[in-house]
C-alpha positions as protocol buffer text, in pm:
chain_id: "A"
residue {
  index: 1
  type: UNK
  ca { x: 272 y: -6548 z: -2420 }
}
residue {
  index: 2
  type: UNK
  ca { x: 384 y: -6217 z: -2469 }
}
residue {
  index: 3
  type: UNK
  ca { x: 90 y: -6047 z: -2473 }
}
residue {
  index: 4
  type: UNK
  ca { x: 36 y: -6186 z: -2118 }
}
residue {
  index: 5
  type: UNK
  ca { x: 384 y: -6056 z: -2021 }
}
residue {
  index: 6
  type: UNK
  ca { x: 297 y: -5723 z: -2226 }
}
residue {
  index: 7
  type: UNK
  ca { x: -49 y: -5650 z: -1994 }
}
residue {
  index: 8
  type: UNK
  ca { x: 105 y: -5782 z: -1692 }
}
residue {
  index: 9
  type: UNK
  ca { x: 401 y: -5478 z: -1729 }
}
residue {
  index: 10
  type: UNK
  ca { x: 175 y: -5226 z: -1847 }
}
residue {
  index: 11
  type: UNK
  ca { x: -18 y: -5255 z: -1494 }
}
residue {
  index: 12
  type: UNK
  ca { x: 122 y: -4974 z: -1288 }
}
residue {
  index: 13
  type: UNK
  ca { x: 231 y: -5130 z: -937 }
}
residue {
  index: 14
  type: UNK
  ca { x: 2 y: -5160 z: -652 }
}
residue {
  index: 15
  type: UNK
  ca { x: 241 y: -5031 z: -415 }
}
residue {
  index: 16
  type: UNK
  ca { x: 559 y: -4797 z: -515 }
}
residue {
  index: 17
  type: UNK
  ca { x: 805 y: -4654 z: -241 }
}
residue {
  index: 18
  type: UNK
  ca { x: 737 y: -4341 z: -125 }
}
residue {
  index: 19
  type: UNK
  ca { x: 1101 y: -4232 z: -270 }
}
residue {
  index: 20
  type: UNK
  ca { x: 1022 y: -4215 z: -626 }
}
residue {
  index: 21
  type: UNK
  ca { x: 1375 y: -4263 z: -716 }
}
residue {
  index: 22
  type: UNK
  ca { x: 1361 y: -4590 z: -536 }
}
residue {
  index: 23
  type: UNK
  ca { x: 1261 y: -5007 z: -703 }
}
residue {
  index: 24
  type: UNK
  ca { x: 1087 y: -5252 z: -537 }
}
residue {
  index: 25
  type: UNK
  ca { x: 1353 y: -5476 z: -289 }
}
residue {
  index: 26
  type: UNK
  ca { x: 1331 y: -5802 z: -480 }
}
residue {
  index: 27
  type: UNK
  ca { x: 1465 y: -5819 z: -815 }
}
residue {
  index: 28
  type: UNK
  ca { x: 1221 y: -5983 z: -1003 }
}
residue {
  index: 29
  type: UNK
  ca { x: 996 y: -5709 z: -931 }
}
residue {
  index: 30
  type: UNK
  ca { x: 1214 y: -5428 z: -984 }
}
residue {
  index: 31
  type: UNK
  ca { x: 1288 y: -5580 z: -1336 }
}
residue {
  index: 32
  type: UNK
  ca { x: 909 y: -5600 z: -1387 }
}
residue {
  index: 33
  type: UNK
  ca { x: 917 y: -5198 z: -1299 }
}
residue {
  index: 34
  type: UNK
  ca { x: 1211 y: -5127 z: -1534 }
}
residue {
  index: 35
  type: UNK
  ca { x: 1036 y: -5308 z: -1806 }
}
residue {
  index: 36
  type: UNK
  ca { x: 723 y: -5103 z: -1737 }
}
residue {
  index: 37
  type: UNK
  ca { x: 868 y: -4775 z: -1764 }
}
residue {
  index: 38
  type: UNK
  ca { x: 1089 y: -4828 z: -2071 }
}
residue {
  index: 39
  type: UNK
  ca { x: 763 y: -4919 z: -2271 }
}
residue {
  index: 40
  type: UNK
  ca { x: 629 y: -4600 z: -2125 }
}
residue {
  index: 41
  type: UNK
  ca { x: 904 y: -4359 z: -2247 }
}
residue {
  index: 42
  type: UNK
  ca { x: 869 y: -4537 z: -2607 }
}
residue {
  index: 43
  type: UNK
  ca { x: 529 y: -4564 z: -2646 }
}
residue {
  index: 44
  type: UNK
  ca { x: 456 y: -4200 z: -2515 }
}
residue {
  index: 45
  type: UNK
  ca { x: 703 y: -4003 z: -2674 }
}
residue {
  index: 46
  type: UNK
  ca { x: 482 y: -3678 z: -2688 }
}
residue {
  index: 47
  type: UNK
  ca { x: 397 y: -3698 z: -2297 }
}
residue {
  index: 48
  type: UNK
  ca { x: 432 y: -3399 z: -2094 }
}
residue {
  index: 49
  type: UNK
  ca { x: 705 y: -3409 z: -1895 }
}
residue {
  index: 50
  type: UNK
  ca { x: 547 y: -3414 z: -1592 }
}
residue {
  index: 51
  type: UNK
  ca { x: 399 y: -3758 z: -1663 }
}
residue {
  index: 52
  type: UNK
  ca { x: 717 y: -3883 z: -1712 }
}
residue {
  index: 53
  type: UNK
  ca { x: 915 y: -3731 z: -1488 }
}
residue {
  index: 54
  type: UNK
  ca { x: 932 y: -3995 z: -1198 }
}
residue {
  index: 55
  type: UNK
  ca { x: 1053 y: -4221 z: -1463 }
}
residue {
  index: 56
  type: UNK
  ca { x: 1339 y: -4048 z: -1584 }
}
residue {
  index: 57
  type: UNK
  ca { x: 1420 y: -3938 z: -1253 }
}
residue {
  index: 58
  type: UNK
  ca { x: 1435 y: -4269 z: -1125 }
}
residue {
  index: 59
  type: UNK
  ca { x: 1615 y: -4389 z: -1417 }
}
residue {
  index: 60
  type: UNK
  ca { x: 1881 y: -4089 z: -1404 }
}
residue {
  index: 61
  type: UNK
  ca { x: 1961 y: -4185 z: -1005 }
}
residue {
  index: 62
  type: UNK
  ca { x: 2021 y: -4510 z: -1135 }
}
residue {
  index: 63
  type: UNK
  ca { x: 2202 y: -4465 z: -1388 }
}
residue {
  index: 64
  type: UNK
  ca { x: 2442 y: -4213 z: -1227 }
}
residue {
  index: 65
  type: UNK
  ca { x: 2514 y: -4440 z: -870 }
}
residue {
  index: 66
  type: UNK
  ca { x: 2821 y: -4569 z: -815 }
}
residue {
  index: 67
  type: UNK
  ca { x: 2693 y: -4922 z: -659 }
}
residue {
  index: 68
  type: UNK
  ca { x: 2404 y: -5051 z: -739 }
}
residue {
  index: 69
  type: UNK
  ca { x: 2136 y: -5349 z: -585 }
}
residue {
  index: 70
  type: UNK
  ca { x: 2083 y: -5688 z: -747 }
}
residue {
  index: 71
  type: UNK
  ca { x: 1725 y: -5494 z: -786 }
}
residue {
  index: 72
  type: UNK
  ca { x: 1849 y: -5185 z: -881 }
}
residue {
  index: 73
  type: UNK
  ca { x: 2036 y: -5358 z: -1179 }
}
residue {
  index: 74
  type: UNK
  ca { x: 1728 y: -5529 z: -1284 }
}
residue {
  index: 75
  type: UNK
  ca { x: 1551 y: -5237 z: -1260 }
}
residue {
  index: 76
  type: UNK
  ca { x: 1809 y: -5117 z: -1569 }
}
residue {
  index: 77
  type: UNK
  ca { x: 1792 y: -5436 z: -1732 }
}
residue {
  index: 78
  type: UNK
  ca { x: 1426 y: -5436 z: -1781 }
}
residue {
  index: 79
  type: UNK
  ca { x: 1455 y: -5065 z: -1903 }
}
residue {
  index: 80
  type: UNK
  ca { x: 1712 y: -5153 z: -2191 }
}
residue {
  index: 81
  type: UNK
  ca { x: 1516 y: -5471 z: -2258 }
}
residue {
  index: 82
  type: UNK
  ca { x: 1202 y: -5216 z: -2308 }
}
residue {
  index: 83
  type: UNK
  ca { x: 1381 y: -5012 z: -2512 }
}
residue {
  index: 84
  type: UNK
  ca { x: 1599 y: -5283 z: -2772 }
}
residue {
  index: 85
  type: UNK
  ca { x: 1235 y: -5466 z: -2760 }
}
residue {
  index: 86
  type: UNK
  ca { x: 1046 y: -5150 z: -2897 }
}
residue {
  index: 87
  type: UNK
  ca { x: 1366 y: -5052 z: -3132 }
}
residue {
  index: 88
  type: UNK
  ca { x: 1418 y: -5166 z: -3500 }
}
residue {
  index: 89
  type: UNK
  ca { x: 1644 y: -5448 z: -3586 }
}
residue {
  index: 90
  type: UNK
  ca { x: 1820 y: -5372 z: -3748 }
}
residue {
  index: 91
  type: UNK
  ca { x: 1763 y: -5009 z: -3781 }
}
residue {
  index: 92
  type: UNK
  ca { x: 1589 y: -4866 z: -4114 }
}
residue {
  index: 93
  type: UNK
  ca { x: 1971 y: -4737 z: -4242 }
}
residue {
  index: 94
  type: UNK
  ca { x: 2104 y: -5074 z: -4238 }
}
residue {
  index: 95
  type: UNK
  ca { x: 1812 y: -5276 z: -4376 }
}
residue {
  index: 96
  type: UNK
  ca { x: 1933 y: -5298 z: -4673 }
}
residue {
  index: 97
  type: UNK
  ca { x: 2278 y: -5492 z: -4603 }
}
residue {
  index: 98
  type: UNK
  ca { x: 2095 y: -5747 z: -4353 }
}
């Protein structure tokens, strides 16, 4: 199941907003996005930073506003999910007390 979910986010969305701060309107969606780029900022750590530079910008804007969209929260859910799903647990430091 997860590999379905894994090649389902790694598919870059058919249609984006023209703003390329801006997520999809529906939530489910915009988590799907937010998913999508976290994997992309861990698994393509020595990108230029013009390949990722929508994605941080778009995560920055987000990050930063004051109110945000049921989508626009999803959008930053699916980007921590990306990143504590591609993160040790519990980090190599602390192995050994686990």
């Amino acid at each position: 199941m997860l590999d379905s979910l894994s090649s389902a986010n790694d598919r870059e969305p058919s249609a984006r907003p023209s703003d390329a701060t801006a997520v999809p309107a529906d939530p489910a969606d915009a988590y799907a996005l937010g998913y999508a780029d976290g994997r992309r900022l861990f698994q393509t750590p020595d990108a230029s930073d013009d390949a990722l530079k929508s994605i941080r910008a778009r995560y920055l804007a987000l990050t930063n506003a004051a109110q945000l969209s049921s989508a626009e929260q999803a959008y930053l859910a699916g980007a921590r999910d990306a990143a504590a799903d591609n993160l040790p647990s519990p980090p190599p430091e602390h192995r050994h007390a686990a």
